[in-house]
N, CA, C and O atoms as a GROMACS GRO file, in nm:
protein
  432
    1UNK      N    1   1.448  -0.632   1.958
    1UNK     CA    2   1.362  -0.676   1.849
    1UNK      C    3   1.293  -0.804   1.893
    1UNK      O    4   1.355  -0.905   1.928
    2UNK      N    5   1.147  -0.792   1.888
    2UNK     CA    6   1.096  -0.937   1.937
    2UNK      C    7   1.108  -1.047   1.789
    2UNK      O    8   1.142  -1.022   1.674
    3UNK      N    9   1.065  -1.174   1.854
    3UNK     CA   10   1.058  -1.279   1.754
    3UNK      C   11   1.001  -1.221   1.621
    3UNK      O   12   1.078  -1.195   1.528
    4UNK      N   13   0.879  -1.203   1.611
    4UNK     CA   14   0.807  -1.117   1.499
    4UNK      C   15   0.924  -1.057   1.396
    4UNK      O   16   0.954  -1.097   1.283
    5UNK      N   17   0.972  -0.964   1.463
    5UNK     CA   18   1.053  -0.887   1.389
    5UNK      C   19   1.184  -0.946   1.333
    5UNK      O   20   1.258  -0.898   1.247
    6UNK      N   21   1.194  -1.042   1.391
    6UNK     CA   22   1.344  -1.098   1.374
    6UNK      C   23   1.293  -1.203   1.250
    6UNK      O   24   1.328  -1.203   1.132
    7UNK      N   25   1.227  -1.265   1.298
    7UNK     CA   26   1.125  -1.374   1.144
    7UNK      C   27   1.145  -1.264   1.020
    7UNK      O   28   1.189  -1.289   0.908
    8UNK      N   29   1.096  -1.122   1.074
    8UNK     CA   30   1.077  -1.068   0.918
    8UNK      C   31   1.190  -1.050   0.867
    8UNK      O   32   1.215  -1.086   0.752
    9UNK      N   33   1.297  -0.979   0.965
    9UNK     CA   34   1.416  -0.929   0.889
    9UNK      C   35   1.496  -1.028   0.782
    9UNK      O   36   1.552  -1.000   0.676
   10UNK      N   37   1.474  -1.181   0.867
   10UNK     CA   38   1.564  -1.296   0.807
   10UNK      C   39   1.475  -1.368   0.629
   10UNK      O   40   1.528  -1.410   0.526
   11UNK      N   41   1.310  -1.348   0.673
   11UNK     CA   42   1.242  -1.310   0.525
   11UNK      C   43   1.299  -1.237   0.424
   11UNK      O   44   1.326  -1.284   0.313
   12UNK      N   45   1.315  -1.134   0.455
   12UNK     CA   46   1.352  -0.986   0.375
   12UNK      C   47   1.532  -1.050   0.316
   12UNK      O   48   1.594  -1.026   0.212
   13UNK      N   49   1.567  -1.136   0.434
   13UNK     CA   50   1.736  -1.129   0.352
   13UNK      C   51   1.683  -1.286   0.297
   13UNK      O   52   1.791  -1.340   0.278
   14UNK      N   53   1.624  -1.343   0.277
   14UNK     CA   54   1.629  -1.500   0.233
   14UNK      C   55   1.570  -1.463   0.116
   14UNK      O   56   1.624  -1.519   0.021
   15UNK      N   57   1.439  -1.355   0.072
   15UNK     CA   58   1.362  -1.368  -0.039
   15UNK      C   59   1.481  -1.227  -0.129
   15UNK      O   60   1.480  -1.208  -0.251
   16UNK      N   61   1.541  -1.174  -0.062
   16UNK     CA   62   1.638  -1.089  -0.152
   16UNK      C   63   1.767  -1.150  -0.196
   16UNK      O   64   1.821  -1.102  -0.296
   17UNK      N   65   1.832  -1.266  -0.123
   17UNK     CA   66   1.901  -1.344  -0.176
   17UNK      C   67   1.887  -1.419  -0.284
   17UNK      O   68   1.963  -1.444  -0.377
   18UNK      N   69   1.674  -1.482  -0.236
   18UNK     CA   70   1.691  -1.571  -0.414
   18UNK      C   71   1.654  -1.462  -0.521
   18UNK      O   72   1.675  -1.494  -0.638
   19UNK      N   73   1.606  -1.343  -0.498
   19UNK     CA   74   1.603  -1.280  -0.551
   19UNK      C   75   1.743  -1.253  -0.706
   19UNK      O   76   1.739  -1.250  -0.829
   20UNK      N   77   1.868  -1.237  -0.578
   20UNK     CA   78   1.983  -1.227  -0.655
   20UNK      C   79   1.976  -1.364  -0.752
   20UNK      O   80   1.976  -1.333  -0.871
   21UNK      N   81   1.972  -1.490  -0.730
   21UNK     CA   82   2.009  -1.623  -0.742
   21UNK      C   83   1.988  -1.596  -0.870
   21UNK      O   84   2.066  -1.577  -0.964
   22UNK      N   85   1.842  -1.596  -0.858
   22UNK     CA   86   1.771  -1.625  -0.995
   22UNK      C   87   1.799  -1.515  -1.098
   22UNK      O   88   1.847  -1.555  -1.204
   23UNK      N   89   1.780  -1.393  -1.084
   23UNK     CA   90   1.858  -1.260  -1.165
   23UNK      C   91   1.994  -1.336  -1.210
   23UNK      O   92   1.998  -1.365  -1.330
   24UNK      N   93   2.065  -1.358  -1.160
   24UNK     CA   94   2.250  -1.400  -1.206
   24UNK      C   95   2.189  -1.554  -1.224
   24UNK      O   96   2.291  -1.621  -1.208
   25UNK      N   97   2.080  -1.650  -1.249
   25UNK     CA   98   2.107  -1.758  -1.324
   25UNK      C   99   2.065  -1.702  -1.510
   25UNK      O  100   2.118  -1.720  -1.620
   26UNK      N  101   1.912  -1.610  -1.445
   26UNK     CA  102   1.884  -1.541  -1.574
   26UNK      C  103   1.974  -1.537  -1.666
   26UNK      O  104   1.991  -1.602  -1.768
   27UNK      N  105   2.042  -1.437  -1.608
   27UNK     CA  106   2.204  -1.324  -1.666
   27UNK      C  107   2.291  -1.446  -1.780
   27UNK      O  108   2.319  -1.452  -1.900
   28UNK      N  109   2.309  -1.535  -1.651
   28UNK     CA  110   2.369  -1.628  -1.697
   28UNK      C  111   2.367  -1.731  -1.848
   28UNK      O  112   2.453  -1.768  -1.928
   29UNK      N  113   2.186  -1.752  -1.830
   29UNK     CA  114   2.170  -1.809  -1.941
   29UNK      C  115   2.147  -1.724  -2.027
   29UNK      O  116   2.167  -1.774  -2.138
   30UNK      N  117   2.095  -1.557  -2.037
   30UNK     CA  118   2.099  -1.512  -2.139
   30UNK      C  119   2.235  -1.506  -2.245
   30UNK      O  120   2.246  -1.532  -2.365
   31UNK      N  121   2.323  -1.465  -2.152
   31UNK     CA  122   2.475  -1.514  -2.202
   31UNK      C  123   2.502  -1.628  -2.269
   31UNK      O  124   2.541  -1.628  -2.386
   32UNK      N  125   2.488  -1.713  -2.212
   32UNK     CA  126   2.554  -1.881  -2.224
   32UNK      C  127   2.449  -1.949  -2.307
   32UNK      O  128   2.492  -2.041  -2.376
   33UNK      N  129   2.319  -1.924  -2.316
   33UNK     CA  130   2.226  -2.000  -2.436
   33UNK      C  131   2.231  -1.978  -2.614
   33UNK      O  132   2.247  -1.866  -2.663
   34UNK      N  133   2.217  -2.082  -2.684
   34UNK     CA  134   2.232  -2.062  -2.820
   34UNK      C  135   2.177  -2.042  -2.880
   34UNK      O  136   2.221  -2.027  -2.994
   35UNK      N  137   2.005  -2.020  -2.848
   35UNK     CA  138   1.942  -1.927  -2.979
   35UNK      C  139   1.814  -1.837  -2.912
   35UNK      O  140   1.742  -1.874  -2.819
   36UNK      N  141   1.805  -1.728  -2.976
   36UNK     CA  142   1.632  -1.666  -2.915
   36UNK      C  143   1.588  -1.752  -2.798
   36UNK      O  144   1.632  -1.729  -2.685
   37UNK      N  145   1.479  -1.879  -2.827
   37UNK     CA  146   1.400  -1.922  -2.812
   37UNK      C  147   1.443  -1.995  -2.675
   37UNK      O  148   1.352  -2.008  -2.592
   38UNK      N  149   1.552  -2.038  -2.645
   38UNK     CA  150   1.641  -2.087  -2.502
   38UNK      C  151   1.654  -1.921  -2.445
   38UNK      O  152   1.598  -1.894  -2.340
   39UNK      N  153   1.710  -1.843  -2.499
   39UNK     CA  154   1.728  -1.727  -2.425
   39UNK      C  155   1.620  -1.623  -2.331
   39UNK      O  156   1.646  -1.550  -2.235
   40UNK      N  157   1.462  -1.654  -2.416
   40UNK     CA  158   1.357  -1.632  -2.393
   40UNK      C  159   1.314  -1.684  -2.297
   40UNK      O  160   1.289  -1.617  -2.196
   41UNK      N  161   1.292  -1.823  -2.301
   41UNK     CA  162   1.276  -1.889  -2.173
   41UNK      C  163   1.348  -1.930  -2.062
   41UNK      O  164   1.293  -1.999  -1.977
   42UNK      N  165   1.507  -1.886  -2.047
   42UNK     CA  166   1.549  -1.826  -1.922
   42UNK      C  167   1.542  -1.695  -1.874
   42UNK      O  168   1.571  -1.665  -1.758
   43UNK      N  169   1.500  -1.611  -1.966
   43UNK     CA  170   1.464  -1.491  -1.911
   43UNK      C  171   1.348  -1.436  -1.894
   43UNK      O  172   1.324  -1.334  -1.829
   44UNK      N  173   1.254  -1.521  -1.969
   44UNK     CA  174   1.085  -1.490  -1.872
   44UNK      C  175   1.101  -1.545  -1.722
   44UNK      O  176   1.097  -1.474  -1.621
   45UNK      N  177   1.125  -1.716  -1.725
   45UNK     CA  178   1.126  -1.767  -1.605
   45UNK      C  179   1.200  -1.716  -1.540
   45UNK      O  180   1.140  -1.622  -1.490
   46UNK      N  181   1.326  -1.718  -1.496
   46UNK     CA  182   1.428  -1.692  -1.406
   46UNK      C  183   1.416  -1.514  -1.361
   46UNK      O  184   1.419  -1.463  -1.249
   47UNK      N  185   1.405  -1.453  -1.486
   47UNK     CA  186   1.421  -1.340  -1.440
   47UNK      C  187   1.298  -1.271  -1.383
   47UNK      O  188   1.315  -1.150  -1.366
   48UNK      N  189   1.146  -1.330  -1.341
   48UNK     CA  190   1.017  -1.325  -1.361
   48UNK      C  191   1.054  -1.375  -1.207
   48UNK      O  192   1.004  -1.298  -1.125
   49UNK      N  193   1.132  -1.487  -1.146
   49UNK     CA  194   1.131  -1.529  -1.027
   49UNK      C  195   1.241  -1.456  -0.968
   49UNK      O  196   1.227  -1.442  -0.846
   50UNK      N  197   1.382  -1.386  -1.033
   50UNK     CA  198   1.412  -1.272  -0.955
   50UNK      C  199   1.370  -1.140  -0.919
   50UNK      O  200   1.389  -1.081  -0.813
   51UNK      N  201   1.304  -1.098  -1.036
   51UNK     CA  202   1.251  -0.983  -0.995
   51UNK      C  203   1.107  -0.987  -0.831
   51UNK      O  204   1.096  -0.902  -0.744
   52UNK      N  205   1.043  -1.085  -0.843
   52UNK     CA  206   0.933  -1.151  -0.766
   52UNK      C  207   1.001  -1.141  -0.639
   52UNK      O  208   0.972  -1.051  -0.560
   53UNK      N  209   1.104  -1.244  -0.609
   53UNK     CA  210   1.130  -1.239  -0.510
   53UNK      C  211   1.245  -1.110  -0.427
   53UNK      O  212   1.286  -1.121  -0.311
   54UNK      N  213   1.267  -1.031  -0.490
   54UNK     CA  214   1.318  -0.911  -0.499
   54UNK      C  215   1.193  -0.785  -0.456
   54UNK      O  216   1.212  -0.714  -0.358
   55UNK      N  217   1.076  -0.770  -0.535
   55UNK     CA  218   0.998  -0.692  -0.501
   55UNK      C  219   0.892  -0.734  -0.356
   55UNK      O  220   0.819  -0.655  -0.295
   56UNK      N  221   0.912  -0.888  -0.327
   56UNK     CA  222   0.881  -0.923  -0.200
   56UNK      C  223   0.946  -0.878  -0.118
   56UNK      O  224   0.890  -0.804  -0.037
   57UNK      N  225   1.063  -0.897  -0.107
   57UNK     CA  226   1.162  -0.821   0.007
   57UNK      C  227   1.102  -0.660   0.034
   57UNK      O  228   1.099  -0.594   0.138
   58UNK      N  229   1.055  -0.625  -0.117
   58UNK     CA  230   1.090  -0.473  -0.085
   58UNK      C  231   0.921  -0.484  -0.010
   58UNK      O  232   0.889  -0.422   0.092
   59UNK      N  233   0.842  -0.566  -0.078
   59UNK     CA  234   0.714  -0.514   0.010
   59UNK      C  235   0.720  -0.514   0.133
   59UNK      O  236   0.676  -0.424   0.204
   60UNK      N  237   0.805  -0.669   0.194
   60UNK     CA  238   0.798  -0.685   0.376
   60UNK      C  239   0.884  -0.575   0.422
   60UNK      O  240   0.838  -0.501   0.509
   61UNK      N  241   1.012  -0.551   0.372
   61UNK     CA  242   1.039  -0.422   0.403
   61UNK      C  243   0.970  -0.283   0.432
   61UNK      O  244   1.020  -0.236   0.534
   62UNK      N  245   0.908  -0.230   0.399
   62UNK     CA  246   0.843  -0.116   0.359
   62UNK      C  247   0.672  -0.165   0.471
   62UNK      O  248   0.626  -0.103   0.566
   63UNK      N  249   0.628  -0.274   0.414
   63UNK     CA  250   0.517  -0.318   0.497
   63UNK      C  251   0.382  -0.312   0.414
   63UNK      O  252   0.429  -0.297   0.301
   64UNK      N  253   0.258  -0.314   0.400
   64UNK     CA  254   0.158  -0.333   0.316
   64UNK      C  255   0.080  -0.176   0.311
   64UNK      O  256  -0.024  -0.173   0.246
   65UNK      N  257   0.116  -0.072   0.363
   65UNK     CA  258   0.008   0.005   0.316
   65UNK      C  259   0.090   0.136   0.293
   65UNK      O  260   0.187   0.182   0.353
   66UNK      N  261  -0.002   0.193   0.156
   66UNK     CA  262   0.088   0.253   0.044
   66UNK      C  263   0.152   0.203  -0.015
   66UNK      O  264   0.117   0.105  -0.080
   67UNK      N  265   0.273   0.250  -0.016
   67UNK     CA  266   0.371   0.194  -0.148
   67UNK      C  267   0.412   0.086  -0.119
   67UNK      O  268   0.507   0.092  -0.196
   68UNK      N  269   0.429  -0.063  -0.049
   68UNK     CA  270   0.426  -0.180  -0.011
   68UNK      C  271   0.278  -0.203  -0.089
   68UNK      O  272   0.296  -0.283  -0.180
   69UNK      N  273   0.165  -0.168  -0.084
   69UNK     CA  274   0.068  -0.182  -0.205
   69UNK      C  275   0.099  -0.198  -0.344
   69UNK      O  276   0.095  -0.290  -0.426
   70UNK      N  277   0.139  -0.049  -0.343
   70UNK     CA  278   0.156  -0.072  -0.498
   70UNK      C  279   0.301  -0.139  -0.544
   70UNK      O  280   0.314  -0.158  -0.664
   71UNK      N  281   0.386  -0.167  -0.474
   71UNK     CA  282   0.469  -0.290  -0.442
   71UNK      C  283   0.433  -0.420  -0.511
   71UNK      O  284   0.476  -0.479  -0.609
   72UNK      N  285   0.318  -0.445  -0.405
   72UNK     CA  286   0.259  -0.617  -0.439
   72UNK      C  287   0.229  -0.578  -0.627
   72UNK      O  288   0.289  -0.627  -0.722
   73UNK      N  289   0.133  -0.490  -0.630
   73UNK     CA  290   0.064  -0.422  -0.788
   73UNK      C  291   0.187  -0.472  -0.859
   73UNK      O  292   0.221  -0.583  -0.899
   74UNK      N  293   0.235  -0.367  -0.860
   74UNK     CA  294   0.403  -0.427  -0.948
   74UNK      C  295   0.406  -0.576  -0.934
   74UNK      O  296   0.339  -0.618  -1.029
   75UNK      N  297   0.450  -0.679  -0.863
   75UNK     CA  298   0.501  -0.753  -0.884
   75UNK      C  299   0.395  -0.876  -0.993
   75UNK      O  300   0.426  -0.958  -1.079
   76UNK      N  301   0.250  -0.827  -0.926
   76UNK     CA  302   0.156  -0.911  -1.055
   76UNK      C  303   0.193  -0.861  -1.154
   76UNK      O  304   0.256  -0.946  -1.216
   77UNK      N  305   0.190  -0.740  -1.223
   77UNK     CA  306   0.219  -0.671  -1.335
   77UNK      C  307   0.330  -0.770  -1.382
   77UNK      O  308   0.298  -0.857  -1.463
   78UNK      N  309   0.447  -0.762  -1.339
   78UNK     CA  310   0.531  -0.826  -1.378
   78UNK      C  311   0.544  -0.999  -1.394
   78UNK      O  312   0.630  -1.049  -1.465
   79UNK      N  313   0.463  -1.063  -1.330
   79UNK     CA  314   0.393  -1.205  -1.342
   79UNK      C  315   0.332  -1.238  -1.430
   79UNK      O  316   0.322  -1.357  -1.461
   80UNK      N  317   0.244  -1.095  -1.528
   80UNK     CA  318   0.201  -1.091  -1.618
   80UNK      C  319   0.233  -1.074  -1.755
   80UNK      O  320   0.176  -1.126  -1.851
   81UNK      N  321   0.317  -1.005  -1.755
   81UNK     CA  322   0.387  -0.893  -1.871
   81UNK      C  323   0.514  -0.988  -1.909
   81UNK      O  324   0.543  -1.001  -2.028
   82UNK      N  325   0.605  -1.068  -1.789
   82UNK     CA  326   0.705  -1.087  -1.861
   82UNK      C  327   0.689  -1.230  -1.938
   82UNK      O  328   0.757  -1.232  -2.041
   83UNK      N  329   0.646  -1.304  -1.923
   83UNK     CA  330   0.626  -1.466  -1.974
   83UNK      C  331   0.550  -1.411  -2.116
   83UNK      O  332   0.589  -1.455  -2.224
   84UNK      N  333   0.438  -1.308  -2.108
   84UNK     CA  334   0.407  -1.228  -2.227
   84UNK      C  335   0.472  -1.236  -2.347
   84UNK      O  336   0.459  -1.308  -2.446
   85UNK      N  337   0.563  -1.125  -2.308
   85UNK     CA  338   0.695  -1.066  -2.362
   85UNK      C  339   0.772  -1.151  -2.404
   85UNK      O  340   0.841  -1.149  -2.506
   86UNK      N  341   0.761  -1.228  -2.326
   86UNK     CA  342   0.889  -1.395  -2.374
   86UNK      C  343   0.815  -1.479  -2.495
   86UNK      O  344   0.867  -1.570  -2.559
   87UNK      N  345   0.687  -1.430  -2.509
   87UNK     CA  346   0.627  -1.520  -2.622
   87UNK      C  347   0.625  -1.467  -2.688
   87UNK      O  348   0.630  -1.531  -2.793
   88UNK      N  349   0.616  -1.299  -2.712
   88UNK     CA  350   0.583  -1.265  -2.801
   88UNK      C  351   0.719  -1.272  -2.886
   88UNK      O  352   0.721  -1.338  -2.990
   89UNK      N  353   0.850  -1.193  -2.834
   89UNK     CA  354   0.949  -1.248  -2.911
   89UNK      C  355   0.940  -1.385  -2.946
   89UNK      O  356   0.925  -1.404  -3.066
   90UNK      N  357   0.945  -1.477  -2.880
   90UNK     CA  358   1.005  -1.598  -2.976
   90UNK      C  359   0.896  -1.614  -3.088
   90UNK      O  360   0.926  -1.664  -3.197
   91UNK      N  361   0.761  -1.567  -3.058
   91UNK     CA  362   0.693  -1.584  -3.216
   91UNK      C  363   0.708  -1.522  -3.314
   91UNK      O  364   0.660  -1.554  -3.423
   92UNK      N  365   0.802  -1.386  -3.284
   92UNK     CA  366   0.864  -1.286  -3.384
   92UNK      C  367   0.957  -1.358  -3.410
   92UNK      O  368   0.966  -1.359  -3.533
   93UNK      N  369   1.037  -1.424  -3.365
   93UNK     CA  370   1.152  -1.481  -3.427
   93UNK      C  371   1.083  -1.616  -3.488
   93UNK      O  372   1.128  -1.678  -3.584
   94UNK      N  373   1.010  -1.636  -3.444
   94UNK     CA  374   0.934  -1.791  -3.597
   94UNK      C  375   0.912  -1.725  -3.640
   94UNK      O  376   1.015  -1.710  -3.706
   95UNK      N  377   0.823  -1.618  -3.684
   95UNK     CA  378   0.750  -1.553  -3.775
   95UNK      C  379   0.880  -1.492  -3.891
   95UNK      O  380   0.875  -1.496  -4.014
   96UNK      N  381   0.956  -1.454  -3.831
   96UNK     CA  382   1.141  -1.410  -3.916
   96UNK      C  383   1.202  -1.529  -3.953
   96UNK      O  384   1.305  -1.506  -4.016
   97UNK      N  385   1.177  -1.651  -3.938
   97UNK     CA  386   1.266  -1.784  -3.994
   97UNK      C  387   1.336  -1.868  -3.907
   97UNK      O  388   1.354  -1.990  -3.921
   98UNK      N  389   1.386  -1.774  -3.790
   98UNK     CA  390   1.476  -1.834  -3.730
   98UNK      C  391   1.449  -1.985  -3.662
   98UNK      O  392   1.352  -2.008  -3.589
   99UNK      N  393   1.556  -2.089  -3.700
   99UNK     CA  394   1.531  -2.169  -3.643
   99UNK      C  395   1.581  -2.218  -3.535
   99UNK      O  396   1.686  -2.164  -3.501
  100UNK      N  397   1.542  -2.304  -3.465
  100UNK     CA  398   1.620  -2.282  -3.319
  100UNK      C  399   1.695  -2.410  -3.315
  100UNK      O  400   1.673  -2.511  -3.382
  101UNK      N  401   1.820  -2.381  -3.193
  101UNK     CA  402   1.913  -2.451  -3.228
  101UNK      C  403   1.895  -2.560  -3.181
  101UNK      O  404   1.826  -2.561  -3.079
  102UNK      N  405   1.967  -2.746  -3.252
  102UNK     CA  406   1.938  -2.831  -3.222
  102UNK      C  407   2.108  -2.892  -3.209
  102UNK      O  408   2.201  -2.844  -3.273
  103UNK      N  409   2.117  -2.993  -3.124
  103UNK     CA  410   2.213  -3.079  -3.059
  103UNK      C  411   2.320  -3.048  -3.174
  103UNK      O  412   2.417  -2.981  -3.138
  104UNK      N  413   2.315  -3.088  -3.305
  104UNK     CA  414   2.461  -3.084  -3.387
  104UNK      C  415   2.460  -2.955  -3.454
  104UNK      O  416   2.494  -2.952  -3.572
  105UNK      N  417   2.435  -2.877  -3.410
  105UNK     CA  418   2.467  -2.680  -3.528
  105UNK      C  419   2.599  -2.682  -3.404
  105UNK      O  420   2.619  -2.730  -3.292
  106UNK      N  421   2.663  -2.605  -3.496
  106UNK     CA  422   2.826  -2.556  -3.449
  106UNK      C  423   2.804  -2.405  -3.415
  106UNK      O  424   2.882  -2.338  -3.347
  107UNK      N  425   2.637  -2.338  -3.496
  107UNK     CA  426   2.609  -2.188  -3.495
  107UNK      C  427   2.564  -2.158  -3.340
  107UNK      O  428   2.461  -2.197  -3.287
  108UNK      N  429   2.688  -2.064  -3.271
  108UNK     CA  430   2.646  -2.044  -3.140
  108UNK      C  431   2.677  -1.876  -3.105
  108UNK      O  432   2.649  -1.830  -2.994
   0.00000   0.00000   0.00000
């Protein structure tokens, strides 16, 4: 395997590692956060930068033409759609009452 190839392979395991990172910090805070509106915004961000760096791997893997195309496609889609999605819930949940949690609520 020349240099070239060896650069990519160690790409492919560095951007699929943070890949994992960020997925299991996601995970994490969806679990461990106390209302909607915290839960929303670890899981647009975090999970918006695991999936990203996850569907990078798969593009350098695979390589740019064909489905490494529609690879990259996906991953804007998803750059797009999920921070979306993360707003649109939390304005459904203002729009429903909920208020979000502050330093002294015991409600967790």
């Amino acid at each position: 395997m020349d240099a070239v190839g060896t650069l990519r392979v160690w790409l492919i395991v560095a951007f699929t590692l943070l890949g994992l990172f960020f997925s299991l910090v996601s995970m994490t805070g969806v679990l461990r956060l106390p209302d909607v509106y915290s839960r929303a915004h670890t899981a647009s961000q975090a999970d918006t930068l695991g999936a990203g760096f996850g569907l990078a791997a798969v593009a350098l893997a695979i390589g740019l033409e064909g489905a490494g195309f529609k690879t990259v496609l996906l991953l804007f889609f998803i750059f797009v759609t999920n921070p979306t999605a993360a707003h649109a819930i939390s304005r459904a949940a203002f729009e429903e009452g909920i208020v979000p949690w502050t330093e002294g609520d015991d409600r967790r």
